[in-house]
N, C-alpha and C positions, 0 to 999 in steps of 0.2 A: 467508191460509187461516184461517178460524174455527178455535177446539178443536172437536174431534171431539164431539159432545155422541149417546151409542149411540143413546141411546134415538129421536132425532132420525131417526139413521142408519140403524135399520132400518125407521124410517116410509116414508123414502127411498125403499130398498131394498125393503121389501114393495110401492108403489106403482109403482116400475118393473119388477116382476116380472107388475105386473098387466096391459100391455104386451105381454107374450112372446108374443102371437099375433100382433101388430099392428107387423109389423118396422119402418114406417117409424115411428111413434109412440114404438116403442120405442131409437129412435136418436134421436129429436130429445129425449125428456126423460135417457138416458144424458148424450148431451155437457150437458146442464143441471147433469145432478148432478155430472160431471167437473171444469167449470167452479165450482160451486158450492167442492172442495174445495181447489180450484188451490193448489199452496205457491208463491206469488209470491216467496219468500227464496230459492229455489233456481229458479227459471224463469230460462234465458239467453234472449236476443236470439234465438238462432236458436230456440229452445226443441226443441231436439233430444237424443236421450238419449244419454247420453257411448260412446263407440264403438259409434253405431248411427248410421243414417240413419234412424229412425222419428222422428216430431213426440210430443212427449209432454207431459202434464198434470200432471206431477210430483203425481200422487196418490197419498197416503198409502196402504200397502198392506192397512192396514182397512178402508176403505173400497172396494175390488174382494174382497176377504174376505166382506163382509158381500154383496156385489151376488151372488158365488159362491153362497150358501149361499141362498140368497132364489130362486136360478134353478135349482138340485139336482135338485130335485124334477119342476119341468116340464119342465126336456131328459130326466132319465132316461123318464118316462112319455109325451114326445112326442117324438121322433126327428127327423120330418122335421121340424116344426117349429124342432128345435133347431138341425138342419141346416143349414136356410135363413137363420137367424139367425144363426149362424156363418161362414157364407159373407157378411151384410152385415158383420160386425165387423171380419173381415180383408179387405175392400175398405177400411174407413175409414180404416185405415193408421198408426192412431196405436198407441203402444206396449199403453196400457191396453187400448185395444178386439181388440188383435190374441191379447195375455195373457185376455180372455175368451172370445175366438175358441177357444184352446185345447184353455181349462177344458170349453166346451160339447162338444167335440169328446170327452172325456176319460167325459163322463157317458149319451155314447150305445152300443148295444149292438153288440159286435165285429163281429155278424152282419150288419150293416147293409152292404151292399156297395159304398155312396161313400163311405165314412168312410177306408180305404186310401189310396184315392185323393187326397182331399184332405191327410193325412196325409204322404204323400211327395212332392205337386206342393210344400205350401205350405213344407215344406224345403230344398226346393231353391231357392226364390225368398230366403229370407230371412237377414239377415246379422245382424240383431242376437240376441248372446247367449245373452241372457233368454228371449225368444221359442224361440228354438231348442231350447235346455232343456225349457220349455215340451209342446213338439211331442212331443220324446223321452221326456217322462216323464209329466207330466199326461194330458194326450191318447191315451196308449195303458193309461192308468189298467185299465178293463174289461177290454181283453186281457189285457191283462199277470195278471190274476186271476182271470179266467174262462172265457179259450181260451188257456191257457200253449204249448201248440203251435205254433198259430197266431201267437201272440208272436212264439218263438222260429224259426220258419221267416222272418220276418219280421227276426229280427235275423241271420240264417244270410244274408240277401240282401245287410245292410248291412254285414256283414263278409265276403263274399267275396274271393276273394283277388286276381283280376281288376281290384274296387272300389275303390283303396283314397282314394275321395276321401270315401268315405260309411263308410270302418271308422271317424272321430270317433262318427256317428250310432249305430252298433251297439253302441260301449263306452256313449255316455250312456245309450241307451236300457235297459242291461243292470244299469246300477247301480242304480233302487229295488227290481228282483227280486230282486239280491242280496242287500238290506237285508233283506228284509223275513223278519221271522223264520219265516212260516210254509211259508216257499220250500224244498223239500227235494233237492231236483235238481241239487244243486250240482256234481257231475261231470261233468253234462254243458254247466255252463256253463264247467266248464272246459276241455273239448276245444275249446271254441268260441275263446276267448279265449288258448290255448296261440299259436298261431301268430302272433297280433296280436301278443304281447308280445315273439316271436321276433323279427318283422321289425322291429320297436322304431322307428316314424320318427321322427325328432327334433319333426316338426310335430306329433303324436299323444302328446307326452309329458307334457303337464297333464291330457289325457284319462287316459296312462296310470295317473297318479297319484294318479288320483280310484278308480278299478279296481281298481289295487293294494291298497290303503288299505280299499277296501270288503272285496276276497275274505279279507284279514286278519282282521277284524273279525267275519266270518261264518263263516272255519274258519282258524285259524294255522299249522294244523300241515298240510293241505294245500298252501295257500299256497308256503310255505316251501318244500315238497316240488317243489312245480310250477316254483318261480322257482331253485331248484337244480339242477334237471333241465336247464330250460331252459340256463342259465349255462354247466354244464358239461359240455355235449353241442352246443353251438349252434356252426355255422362264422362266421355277422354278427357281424363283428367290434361291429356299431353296438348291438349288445343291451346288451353291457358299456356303451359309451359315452352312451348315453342313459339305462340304470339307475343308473349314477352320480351321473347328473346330477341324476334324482330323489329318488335313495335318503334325503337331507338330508329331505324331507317323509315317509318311510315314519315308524314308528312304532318309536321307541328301539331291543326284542328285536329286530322283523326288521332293523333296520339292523346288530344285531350278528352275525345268523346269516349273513348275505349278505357282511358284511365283507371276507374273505380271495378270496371269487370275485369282487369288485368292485375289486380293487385291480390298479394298471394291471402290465401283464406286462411286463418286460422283453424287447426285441428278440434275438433270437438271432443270434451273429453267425455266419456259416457260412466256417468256413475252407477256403479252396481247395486242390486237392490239389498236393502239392509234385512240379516234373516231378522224373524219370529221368534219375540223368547220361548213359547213352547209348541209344537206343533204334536195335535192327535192323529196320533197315523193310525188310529180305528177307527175313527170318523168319515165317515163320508165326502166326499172334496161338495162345497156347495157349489152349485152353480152360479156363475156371475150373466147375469143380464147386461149384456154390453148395451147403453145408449143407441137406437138408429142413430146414425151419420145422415146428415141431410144431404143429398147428390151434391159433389164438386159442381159449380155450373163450369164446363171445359174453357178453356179461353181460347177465343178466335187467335190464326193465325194470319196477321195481318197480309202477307206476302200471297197467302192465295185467293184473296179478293181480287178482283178484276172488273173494271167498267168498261163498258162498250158504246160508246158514244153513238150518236143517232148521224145522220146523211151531212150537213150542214154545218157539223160541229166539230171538236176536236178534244183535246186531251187539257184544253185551257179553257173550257167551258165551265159556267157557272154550277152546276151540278159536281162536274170531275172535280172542283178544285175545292166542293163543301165535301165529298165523299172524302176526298185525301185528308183533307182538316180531321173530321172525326173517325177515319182507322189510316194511323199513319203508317206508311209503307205497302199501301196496297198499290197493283199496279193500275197503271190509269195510262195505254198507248196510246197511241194518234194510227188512225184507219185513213187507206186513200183508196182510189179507185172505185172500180166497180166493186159490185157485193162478192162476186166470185175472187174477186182479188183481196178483199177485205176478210174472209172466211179464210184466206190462205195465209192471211197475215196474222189472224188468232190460232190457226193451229199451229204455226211455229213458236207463235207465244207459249202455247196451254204446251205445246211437248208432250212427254211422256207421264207428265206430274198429277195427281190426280185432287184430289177433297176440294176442288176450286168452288165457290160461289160466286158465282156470276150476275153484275149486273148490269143489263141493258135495256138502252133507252132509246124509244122510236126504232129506227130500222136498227140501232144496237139490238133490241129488244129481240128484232129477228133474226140478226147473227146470232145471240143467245139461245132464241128455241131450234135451230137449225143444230147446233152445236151438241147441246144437249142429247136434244133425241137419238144422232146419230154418233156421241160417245157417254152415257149418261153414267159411265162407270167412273168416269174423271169428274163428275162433278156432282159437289156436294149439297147444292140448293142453287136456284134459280128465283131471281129476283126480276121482273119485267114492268118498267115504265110506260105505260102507255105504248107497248109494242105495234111495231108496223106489220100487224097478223091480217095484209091484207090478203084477198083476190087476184086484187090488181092492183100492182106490177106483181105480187109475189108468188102465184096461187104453183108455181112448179115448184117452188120452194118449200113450201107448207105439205108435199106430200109425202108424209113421213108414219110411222109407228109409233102409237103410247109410250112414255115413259113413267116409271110413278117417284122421278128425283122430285123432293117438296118444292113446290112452285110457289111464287104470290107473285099477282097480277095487281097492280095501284094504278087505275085508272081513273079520269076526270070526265064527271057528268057532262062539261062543257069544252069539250076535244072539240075541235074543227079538223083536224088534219086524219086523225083515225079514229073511226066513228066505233067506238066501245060495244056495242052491239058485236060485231063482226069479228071485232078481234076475241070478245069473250066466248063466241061460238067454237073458236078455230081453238082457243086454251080448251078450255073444257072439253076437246076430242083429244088433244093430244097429251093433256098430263092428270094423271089420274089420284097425283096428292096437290087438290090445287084451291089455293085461296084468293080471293080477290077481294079489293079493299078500293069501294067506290068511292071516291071524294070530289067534292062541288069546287072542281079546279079546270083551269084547260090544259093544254098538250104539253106543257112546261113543266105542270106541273109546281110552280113557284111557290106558291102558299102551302101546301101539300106541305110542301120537301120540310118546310120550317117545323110543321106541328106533328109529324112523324116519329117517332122511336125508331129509329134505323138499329140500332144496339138490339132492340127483342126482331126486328123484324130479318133481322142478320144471322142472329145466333140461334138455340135451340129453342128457345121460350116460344107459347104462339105470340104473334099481336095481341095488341089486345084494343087497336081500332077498332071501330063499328064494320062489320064484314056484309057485304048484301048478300 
């Protein structure tokens, strides 16, 4: 193989580009410049790429870099073009041409309606690696950033739970949106991924650990929260025994906070009951009166609490940040825009998931009952601050159907901003298990918050505040 000489290489490279209309032209000076860069010091006998069945060129990887960046421009402005020309690269069979098959793949537009297609026929046929990586990350480049939906219903297929020869392809495909910092949706790529981690299969555990490693690195303190949950709430025995297994590649802190739930349990031994030195088997068996049991009180699941901060405020507000203090891992997002854009931004939160308890404060308050009413099967109680249950601006908003999800409404005698009257008219129409808890505070609510039980007013118990 000659040195790389750039300038040479993008002469190369802009001339094969000149090509990209002309697919069989464009394949026969390809394999030239492939040829051209051959590393004959690493080319074996069968010239095959090491755990793959592909023929390869052992081409330096600048040189499909520079072919990349020289062909950007005419797959993204010519489609079909690029299409057809992707379709000859992965007929050619070699590794290189397969890895540019990909990239073309990667630079057309989601909307394109073969592009799926080829996307999940040419994964299923293919065994090497690299390529497959490829598929899962290159290639869904444009979705993955400009129809996140669409993405995501797409990795909702390859991890179903029916699937699980294609949950590999779901976690690859999941790791550059995790990365990538301007990705904000990260709860709901956690709902996605809770169960995979659950059923833990030992074949899926290089994958897990690419996963793990990424959701760390993107939020810790979620993470942690999630893979704790998981641990110790989970009946597969194989969760423990495969995160073990990984846990040596996690990262120092989470290997120390996972520690104690990672450590193998001792067997229980169960002692058999000692017989009776005589038993009357003419006797009647007496009856045993078992003690009532006093009801388990259930424990809240931290992770499906949710706050919904009011117009003004955000996710680092003095409320959101005493709510996270006392139920730790609840979530608590940051809302922008308008309300119709804010209402779209919790329903991609809340997903498919349901027992949530929701609470919201001032116009959270009315994301919350808009929410509610119109999925009241997802949510497990509703909690409302001083709700913005106005007229005006809100009164299209508010025209909704009863629900009877248990409600409490904590309202302050001394609101300036929404006057309690109006808003308790608009609750008591619309929720039919609904308590309200008057207190001599104003719209913040400050004093209130302090002398609260949020614990009974959260869980099943009633309050036990003065109720008007």
């Amino acid at each position: 193989m000659p040195a790389i000489d750039l300038s040479r290489l993008r002469k190369q490279a802009t001339r094969l580009a000149d090509f990209f209309f002309l697919p069989d032209e464009f394949m026969k000076h390809l394999r030239e410049m492939l040829e051209f860069y051959v590393n004959y010091t690493l080319r074996t006998v069968e010239n095959v790429a090491p755990g793959s069945n592909l023929k390869t060129y052992r081409t330096p990887p600048a040189v499909l870099t520079q072919i990349q960046n020289e062909l950007r421009t005419k797959a993204e402005t010519n489609p079909h073009f690029a299409l057809d020309l992707a379709d000859l690269l992965w007929d050619e069979g070699a590794l290189e041409t397969r890895l540019l098959a990909a990239y073309l793949l990667g630079r057309i537009p989601p909307q394109e309606e073969r592009l799926l297609p080829r996307i999940t026929a040419w994964t299923q046929q293919i065994r090497d690696p690299e390529v497959r990586v490829a598929l899962l990350t290159t290639s869904l480049t444009r979705m993955r950033k400009e129809t996140p939906n669409q993405f995501l219903a797409l990795v909702r297929e390859y991890l179903h739970p029916e699937r699980t020869r294609t949950w590999s392809n779901g976690v690859q495909a999941l790791i550059p949106m995790i990365a990538d910092s301007d990705f904000e949706n990260l709860p709901a790529i956690f709902d996605l991924v809770e169960p995979i981690i659950e059923a833990a299969p030992s074949t899926l555990q290089y994958d897990l650990t690419d996963l793990i490693v990424t959701l760390y690195r993107a939020s810790a303190s979620e993470t942690i929260f999630m893979l704790k949950h998981i641990l110790s709430t989970t009946e597969n025995q194989m969760t423990a025994v495969t995160m073990r297994r990984i846990s040596p590649d996690f990262p120092p802190p989470l290997q120390k906070e996972l520690r104690d739930l990672l450590r193998p349990q001792p067997l229980a031994l169960i002692k058999p009951p000692e017989p009776e030195d005589f038993i009357d088997e003419s006797a009647l068996p007496e009856e045993k009166v078992k003690p009532a049991r006093k009801p388990r009180k259930k424990k809240m699941d931290n992770s499906r609490i949710i706050y919904l901060h009011g117009s003004d405020s955000n996710s680092q507000s003095g409320k959101a940040r005493q709510f996270a203090e006392k139920f730790p891992g609840m979530v608590t997002p940051d809302f922008t825009g308008e309300f119709d854009e804010r209402m779209a931004q919790l329903k991609k939160i809340i997903g498919r998931k349901k027992n949530w308890t929701i609470i919201g404060s001032s116009l959270g308050g009315l994301m919350g009952t808009v929410f509610t009413c119109k999925k009241p099967t997802h949510v497990r109680k509703l909690i409302l601050l001083a709700p913005a249950l106005l007229k005006d601006p809100f009164g299209s908003y508010l025209d909704l159907e009863p629900v009877s999800v248990p409600t409490t409404v904590i309202h302050g005698t001394a609101d300036d901003v929404v006057p309690l009257d109006e808003a308790r008219e608009y609750a008591e129409k619309l929720f039919t298990d609904l308590k309200y808890i008057v207190v001599d505070d104003g719209h913040r609510l400050q004093e209130a918050f302090k002398e609260l039980d949020w614990e009974e007013i959260l869980g099943d118990d009633e309050p036990e505040s003065k109720v008007s």
